[in-house]
N, C-alpha and C positions, 0 to 999 in steps of 0.2 A: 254100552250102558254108562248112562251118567249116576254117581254115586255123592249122598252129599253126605256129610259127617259133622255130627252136632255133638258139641263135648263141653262137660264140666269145666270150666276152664278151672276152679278154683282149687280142684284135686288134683295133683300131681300125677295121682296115678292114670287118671282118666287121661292124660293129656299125652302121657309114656304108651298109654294103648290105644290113641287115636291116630299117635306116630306109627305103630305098627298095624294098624287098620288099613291107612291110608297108602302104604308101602306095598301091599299082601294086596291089596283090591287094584295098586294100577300095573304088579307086576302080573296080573291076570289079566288083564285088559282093560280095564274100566279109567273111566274122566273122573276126578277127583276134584267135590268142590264141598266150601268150606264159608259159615261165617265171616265178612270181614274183622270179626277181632281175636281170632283164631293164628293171623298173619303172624304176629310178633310169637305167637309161642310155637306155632307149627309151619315153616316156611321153607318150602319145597317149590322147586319152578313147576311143578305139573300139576297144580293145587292151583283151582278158580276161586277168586275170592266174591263174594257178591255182600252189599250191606246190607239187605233187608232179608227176610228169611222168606218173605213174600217171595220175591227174586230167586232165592235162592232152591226153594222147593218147586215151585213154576218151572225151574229149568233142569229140575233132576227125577233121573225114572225109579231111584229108591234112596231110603236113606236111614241113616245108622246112625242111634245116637250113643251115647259112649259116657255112663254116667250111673245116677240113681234113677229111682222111678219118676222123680221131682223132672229131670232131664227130660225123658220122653212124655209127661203129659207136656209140656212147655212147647217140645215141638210136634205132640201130635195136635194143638190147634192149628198150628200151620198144614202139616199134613193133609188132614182133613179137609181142609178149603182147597187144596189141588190136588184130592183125591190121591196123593203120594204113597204108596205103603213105606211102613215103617217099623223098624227092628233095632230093640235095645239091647248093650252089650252093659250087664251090670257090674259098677265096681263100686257101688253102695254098700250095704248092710244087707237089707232083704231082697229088693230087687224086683218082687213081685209080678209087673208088668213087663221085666224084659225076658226075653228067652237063651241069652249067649253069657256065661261067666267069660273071665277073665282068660282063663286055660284053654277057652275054646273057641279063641281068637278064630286059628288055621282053620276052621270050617267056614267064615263066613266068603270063602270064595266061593262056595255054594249058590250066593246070591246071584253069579253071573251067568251060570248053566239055570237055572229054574229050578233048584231042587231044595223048594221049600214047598211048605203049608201058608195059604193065606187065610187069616180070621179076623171077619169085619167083624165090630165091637158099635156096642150104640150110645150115643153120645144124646146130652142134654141143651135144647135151645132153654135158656133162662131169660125172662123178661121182665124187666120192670119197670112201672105205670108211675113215674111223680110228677107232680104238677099239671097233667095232660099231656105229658109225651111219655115215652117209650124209650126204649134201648135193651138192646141183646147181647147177650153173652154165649159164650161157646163153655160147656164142662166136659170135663174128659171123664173125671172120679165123680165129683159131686158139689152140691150148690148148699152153703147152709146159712140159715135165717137163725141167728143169734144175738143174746142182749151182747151188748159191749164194754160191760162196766161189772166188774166182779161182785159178788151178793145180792145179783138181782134177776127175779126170773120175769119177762113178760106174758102176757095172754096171745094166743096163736089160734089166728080161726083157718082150718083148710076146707077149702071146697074142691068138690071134685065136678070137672064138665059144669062149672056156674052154678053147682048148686054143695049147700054148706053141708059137711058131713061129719066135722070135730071140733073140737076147741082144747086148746092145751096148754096148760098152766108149766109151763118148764124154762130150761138156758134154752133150747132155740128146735127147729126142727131141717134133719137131715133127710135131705135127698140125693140119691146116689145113682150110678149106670151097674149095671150087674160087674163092671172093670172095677168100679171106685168099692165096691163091698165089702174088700180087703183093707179099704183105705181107713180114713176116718169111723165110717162105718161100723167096721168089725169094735174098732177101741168104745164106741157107743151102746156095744149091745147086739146089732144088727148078724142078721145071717150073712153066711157067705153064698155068694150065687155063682153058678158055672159065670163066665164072661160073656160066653155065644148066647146067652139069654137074652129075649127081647123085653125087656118091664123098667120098667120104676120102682125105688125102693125109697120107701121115706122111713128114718125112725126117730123119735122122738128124743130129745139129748137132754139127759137128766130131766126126766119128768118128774112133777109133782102129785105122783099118782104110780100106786101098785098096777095098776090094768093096763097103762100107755105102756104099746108093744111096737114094733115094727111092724110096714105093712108094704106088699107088693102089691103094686097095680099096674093092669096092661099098660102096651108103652103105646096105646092110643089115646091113654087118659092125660086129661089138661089138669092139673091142679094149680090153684090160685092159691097164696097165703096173706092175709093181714095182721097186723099186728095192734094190740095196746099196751103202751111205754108207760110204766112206773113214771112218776116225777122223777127227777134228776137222772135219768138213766138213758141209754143210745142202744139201736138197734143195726146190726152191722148181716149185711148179706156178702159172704164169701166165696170166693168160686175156686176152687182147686186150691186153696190155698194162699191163692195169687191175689188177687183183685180184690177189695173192700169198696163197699158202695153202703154210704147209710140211707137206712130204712126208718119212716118217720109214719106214723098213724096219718091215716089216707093213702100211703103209698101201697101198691099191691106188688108181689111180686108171683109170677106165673110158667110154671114148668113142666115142658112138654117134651118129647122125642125130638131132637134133632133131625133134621130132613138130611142132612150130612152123618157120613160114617167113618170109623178112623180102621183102616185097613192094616193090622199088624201082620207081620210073618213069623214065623217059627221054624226052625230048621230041625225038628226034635217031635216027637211020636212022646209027648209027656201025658202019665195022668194028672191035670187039672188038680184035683183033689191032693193026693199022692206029695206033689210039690208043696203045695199050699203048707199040708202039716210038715214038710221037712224044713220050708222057710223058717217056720211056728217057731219048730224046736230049735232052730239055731239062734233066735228072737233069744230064748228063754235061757242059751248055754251062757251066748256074750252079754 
């Protein structure tokens, strides 16, 4: 088994337990490959280095990343495009999306006999229409259409399957993967959804209105958004966090089920739920 390792590089500690990740997986048996800028802080002769992450998940049969939640959505769009599974080892704050602490490095030799759970998770194709072309986005958590300039709310028309079904006066509207509901999500308002769920979740972020609630729609449904911009004001669509793309009246943007899925593992028989509120309350200690 080829194993590839994706690390925080800018955490020290992430980088202290990628060393003893990468040590514990090829004294088991496995090929250990790695980032090319990985090289200068973890360099070992039995460590592949490849520069692209295309490369580098294309040539590995699982892969571990070693970090926060920020860490695994980053490379579960890679993942996802070469169907890779994928398993985070958290040395974040919450951690949410990964399944291994810190302490429970020695288990993940696990991964080289088979003695995991795998849970495919469903991801968002995001599209957006300016000028007459197009372009796609991969989300992991969630896609959100918001003003971009502080004290200002825009108008938001959604339709659902091309035909209109709201309008909303608010900073912007979130759409999430039943993954991402813990994310942005949950600090909006939004419910929390098992992961294994198949829908769309969109909820409105800071609405101008008592009634604007969250709302789940099957994950067959297409929903389109347009916007109208205040004078002086900018409309910004976000994806994970990562990626700003401005949104200008006439442009639409459009979000459906991804046809790709991001296959995570789990080494652990957890309640879902269970986790969730013990993440919560540790949020609440520190």
């Amino acid at each position: 088994m080829k194993a590839a390792i994706i690390v925080n590089l800018s955490k020290e500690k992430a980088v202290a337990c990628a060393k003893e990740i990468a040590a514990l997986l090829h004294e088991n048996g496995a090929s250990i490959a790695m980032p090319a800028a990985c090289r200068e802080h973890i360099h070992y002769s039995y460590i592949t280095y490849y520069f692209t992450h295309m490369q580098l998940f294309s040539h590995c049969d699982i892969a571990v990343t070693v970090g926060g939640d920020g860490t695994i959505i980053h490379a579960a769009k890679h993942a996802a495009q070469t169907d890779t599974p994928l398993i985070g080892v958290n040395v974040g704050r919450l951690g949410f999306a990964a399944d291994v602490e810190v302490e429970e490095i020695g288990e993940l030799k696990r991964l080289l006999t088979g003695d995991y759970r795998s849970e495919t998770r469903v991801l968002l194709d995001v599209e957006v229409r300016k000028n007459g072309e197009s372009r796609h986005y991969l989300a992991v958590n969630d896609a959100v259409v918001a003003h971009g300039q502080l004290s200002k709310i825009v108008d938001l028309s959604l339709s659902l399957n091309g035909e209109e079904i709201s309008k909303y006066r608010a900073d912007g509207l979130l759409f999430s993967t039943p993954t991402g509901s813990t994310a942005y999500s949950l600090s909006a308002g939004g419910p929390i959804l098992s992961p294994q769920m198949r829908c769309i979740l969109m909820t409105p972020v800071c609405p101008h209105s008592l009634f604007s609630r969250s709302v789940v729609f099957e994950d067959d449904a297409e929903l389109s958004v347009s916007v109208r911009i205040p004078e002086g004001c900018s409309c910004l669509l976000t994806i994970d966090g990562e990626d700003n793309i401005d949104i200008r009246e006439g442009d639409s943007v459009v979000v459906r089920r991804s046809e790709r899925t991001l296959r995570l593992l789990s080494l652990h028989q957890r309640n879902f739920y269970k986790k969730i509120n013990e993440k919560l309350r540790e949020r609440e200690i520190t």
